[in-house]
C-alpha positions as CSV (number, residue, x, y, z in Angstrom):
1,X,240.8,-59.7,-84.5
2,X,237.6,-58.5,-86.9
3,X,237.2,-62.2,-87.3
4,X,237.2,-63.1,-83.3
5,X,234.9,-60.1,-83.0
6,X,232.5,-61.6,-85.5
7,X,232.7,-65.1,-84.2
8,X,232.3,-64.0,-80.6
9,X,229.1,-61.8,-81.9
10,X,227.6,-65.3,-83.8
11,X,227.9,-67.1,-80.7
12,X,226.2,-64.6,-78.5
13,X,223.7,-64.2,-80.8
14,X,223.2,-67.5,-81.2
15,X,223.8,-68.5,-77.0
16,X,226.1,-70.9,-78.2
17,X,228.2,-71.2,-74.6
18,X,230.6,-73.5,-75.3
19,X,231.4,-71.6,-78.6
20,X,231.6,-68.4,-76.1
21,X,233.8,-70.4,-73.9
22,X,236.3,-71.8,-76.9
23,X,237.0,-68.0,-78.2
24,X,237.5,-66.8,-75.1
25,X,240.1,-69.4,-74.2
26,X,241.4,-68.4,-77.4
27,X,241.8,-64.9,-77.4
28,X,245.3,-63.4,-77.2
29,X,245.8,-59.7,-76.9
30,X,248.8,-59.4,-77.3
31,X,249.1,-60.8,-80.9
32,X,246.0,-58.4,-81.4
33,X,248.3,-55.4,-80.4
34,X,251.1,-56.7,-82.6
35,X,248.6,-56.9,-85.3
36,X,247.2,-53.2,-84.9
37,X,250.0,-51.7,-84.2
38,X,251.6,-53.0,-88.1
39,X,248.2,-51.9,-89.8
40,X,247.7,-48.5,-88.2
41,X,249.8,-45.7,-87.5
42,X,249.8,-43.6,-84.3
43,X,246.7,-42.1,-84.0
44,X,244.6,-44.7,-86.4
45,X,246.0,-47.6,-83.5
46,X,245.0,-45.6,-80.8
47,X,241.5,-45.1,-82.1
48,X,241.0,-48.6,-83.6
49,X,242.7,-49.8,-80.2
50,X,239.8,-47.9,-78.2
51,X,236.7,-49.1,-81.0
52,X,238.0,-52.9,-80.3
53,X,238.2,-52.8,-76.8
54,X,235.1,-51.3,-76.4
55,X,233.8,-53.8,-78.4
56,X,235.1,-56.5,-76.3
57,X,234.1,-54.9,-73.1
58,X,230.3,-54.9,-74.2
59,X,230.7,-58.4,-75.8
60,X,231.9,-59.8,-72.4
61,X,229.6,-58.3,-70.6
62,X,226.2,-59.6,-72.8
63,X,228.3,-63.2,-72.6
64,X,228.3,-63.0,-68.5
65,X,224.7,-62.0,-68.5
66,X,223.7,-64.7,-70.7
67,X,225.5,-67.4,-68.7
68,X,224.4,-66.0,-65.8
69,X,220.5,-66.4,-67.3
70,X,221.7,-70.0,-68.9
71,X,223.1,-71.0,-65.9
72,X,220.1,-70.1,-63.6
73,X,217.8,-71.7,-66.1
74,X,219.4,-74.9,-65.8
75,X,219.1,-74.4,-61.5
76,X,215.5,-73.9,-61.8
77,X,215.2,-77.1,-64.0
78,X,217.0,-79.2,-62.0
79,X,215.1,-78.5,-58.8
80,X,211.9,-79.2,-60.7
81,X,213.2,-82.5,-61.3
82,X,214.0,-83.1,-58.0
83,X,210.6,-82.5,-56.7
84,X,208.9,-84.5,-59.1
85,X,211.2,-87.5,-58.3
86,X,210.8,-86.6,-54.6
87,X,206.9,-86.2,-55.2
88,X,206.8,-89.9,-56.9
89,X,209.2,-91.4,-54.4
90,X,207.0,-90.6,-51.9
């Protein structure tokens, strides 16, 4: 799980999308509980449980924000280019 935290970080940071898009298409949760709950007792899985999650929920939420902005960048572009070709067609 630390690694698919650190991956998912890289590729935010680095507004990789289609990196976003292959770790989140590759995220399993339940093999993440299996694998907290054999490392941690009780009270350490709960609060280890609660730190990854929250993690997750932040990271999720930069990643929709930056698609959102990639995705409205590439709008913007292509209705530029379709006024230039609709300027020079004319």
């Amino acid at each position: 799980m630390k690694q698919w935290l650190s991956d998912f970080k890289l590729a935010l940071i680095q507004e990789d999308i289609d990196k976003l898009e292959s770790l989140l298409n590759t995220l399993d949760l339940k093999k993440m509980l299996e694998d907290l709950a054999r490392d941690f007792q009780s009270d350490e899985l709960k609060d280890k449980l609660n730190d990854n999650l929250e993690q997750m929920r932040a990271l999720l939420q930069e990643a929709i924000v930056l698609m959102n902005v990639k995705k409205n960048s590439k709008a913007c572009e292509i209705q530029k280019i379709q006024k230039a070709l609709k300027y020079f067609k004319d």
